[in-house]
N, C-alpha and C positions, 0 to 999 in steps of 0.2 A: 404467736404472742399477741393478746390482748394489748390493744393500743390504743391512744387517743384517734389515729386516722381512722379504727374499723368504729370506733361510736363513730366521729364524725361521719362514715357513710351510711350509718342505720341512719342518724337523723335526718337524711338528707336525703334520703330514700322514702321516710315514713314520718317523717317529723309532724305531718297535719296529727297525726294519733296524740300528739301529747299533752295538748288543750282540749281533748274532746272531752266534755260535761258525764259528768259521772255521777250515780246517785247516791247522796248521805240518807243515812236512814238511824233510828235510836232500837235498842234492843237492849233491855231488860235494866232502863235508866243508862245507860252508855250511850254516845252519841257518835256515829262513824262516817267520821268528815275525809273522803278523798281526797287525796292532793293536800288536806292539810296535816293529818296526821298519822302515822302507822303504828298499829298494833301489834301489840305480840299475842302471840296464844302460845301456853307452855305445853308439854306433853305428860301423860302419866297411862303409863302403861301396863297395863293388867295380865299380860302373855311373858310369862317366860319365856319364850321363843325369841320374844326381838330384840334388836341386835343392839339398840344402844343401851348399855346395862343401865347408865346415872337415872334409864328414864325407868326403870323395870320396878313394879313393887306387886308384893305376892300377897296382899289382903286387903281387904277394904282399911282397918282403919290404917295404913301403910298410903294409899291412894289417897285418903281425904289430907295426911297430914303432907304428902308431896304436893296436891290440891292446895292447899293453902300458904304452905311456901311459896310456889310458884306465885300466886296471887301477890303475894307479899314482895315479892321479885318481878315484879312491873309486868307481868301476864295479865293481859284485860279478859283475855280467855282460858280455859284450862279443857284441853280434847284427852278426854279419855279412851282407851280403846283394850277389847280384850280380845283381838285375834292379832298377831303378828302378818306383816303384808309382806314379809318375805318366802318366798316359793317354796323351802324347804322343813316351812314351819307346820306345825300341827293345827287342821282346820278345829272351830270354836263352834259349836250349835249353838242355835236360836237359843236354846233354854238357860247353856251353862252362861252364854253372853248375858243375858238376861238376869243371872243369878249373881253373875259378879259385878255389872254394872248400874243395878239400878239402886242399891245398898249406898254405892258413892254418888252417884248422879243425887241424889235424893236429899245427902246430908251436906255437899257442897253446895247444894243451892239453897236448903239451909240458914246455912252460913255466910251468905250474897255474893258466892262463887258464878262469874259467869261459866255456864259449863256447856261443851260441844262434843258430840258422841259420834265416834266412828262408828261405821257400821255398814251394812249392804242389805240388813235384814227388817224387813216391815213390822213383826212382833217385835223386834228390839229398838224400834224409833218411836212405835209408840207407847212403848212400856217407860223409858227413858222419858220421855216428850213430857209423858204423866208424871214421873219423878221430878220433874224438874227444870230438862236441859232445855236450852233456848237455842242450840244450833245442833242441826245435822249438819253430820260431816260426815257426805257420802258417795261412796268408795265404789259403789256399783252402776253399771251403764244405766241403758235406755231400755223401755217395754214395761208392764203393766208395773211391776212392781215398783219401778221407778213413780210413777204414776200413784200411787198409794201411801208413798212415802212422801214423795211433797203435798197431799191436800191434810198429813197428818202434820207438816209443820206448818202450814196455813192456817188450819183450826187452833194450832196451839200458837199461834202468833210469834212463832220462832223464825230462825233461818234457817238459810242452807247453804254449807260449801259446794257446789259443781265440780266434784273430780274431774278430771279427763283421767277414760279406762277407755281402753281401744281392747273389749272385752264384756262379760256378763257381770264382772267384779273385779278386782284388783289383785285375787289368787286364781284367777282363771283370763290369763294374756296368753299373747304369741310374741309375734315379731310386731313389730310396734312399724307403721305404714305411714308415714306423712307426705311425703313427697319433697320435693328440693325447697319447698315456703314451709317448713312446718307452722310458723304464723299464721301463714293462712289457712291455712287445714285445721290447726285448731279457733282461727275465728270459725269456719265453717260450721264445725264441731258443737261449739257454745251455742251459736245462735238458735241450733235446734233446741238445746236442751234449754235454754233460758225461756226461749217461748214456753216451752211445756210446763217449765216452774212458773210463769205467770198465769198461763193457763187455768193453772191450778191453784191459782191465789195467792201466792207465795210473792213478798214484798220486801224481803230484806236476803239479798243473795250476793255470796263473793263466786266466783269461779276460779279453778287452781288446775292451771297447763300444764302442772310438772309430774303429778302421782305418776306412778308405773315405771320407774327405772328400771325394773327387774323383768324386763322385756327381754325375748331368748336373744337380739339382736343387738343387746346393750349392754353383755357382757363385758365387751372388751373395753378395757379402763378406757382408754383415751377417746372409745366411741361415745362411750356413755356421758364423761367430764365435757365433752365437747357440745353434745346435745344440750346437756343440762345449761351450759355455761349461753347456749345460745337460746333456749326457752328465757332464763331470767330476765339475759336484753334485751328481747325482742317483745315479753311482757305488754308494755305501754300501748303496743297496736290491736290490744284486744280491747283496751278502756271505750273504743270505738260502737261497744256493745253496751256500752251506758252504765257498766254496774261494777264496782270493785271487785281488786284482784286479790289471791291467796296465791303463798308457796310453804311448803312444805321442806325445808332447807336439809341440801343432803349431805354425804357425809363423803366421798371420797379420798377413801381411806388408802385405796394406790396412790398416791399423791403426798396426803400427808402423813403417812405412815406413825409413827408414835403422837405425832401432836394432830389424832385425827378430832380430836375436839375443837380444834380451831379453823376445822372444815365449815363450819355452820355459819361464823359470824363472817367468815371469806364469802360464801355464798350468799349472806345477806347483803353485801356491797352489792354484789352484780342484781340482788331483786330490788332494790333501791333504787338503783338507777334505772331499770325496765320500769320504776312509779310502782311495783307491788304496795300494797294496802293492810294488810296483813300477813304476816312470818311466824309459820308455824315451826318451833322449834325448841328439843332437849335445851340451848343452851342461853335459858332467856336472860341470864344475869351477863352474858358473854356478848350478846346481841343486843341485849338496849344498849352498851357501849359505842357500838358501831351506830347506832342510833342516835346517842347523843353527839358523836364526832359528825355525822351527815349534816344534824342541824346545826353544828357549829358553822358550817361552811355556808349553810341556807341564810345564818342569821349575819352571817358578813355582808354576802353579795344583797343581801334584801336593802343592807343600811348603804351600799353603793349606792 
């Protein structure tokens, strides 16, 4: 059972992480102040394949008009994406990604839609980049390509999420490898990859510890509830790398079986209190709730 004594021993164990200075940076007139305020980015999903239906829409103008709902529903971001990141789903080429993403990316931004594009593919980051979007949001590891894809959201003075893929991409894993700190393994993990995205010019970065549930080794519900539940809390010891965090909020559906829609804003506590910075998530009207309830509590203790 989740308790007040196991926070109390994460603090007490790692607590120096949780005042470590962290960088604010502005992206496309937005301004993204850690520590003081969290963001949402909504979802809109181009793939019949994935799993959360509320997020699925099967045309462009279907994506622009779920695009600006969301907006409208307190998303400071809206991540589009047209391949499903679950294992059994149908892979998406460069070209068809290309064809069904840049039609939205193009008229959301538009429209003064902040937009962020999943992807793992370099024609489609910067065809996307060109349309518009001011965040990659990317799904694939380390090596040139990686390499190619951040100096093309540098040039375009965009961002970038940092997935952690313990893999070539996020439909091509194994058994997912951390060892008994997976905090630490994935600080290890970022610090390469952040160097490389500065390296490469890139100035405005979150990094996201949690992609890849669908690891052959995180099948089993209570292995996988249990990792995830300890990535959210353990979050705050990465701020240590100087640069805001992203989660991707999941859905464990063993658990909450018919009310698995109330898996996301449950899982938004637990990234909340790991300090996450931005919460990507199907259920943003469900989750700035949980959001307004956090700062209720913020704005009591502040006036102690």
């Amino acid at each position: 059972m989740l308790d007040l004594q196991s926070l109390a021993r994460l603090v007490a164990l790692h607590g120096d992480a949780l005042d470590a200075p962290v960088r604010a940076f502005e992206l496309g007139g937005t301004h993204f102040r850690p520590g003081a305020e969290t963001h949402l980015m909504g979802v809109v999903n181009l793939s019949a394949d994935s799993w959360y239906r509320e997020s699925v829409v099967l045309s462009a103008d279907a994506a622009i008009a779920r695009g600006l709902v969301l907006r409208a529903s307190g998303a400071t971001l809206v991540d589009v994406g047209a391949e499903s990141s679950l294992a059994h789903a149908a892979r998406v080429g460069e070209a068809a990604q290309q064809s069904a993403l840049v039609p939205v990316v193009r008229e959301l931004s538009r429209q003064g839609v902040l937009v962020s594009v999943e992807t793992y593919h370099p024609v489609v980051t910067t065809a996307c980049l060109r349309a518009g979007a001011r965040v990659l949001n990317l799904t694939g590891g380390t090596g040139t390509a990686e390499e190619t894809m951040l100096r093309e959201v540098a040039e375009h003075n965009a961002g970038v999420i940092i997935c952690f893929v313990q893999g070539n991409n996020v439909r091509e894993v194994g058994d997912l490898e951390l060892g008994a700190d997976p905090a630490a393994a994935l600080y290890d993990y970022f610090a390469r990859r952040v160097e490389t995205a500065e390296r490469c010019g890139v100035s405005r970065i979150w990094i996201d510890p949690g992609l890849g549930f669908y690891y052959r080794n995180l099948q089993d519900s209570a292995t996988r509830i249990r990792h995830q539940m300890s990535v959210f809390l353990n979050t705050f010891r990465l701020r240590k790398l100087g640069w805001p965090t992203c989660h991707a909020l999941p859905h464990a559906f063993e658990a909450f079986e018919d009310e698995v829609r109330c898996a996301e804003p449950y899982f938004a506590v637990l990234a909340l209190l790991g300090q996450t910075d931005l919460l990507r998530t199907h259920e943003v009207t469900k989750v700035r709730g949980v959001l307004r309830a956090m700062r209720m509590w913020n704005a009591g203790t502040d006036a102690e």
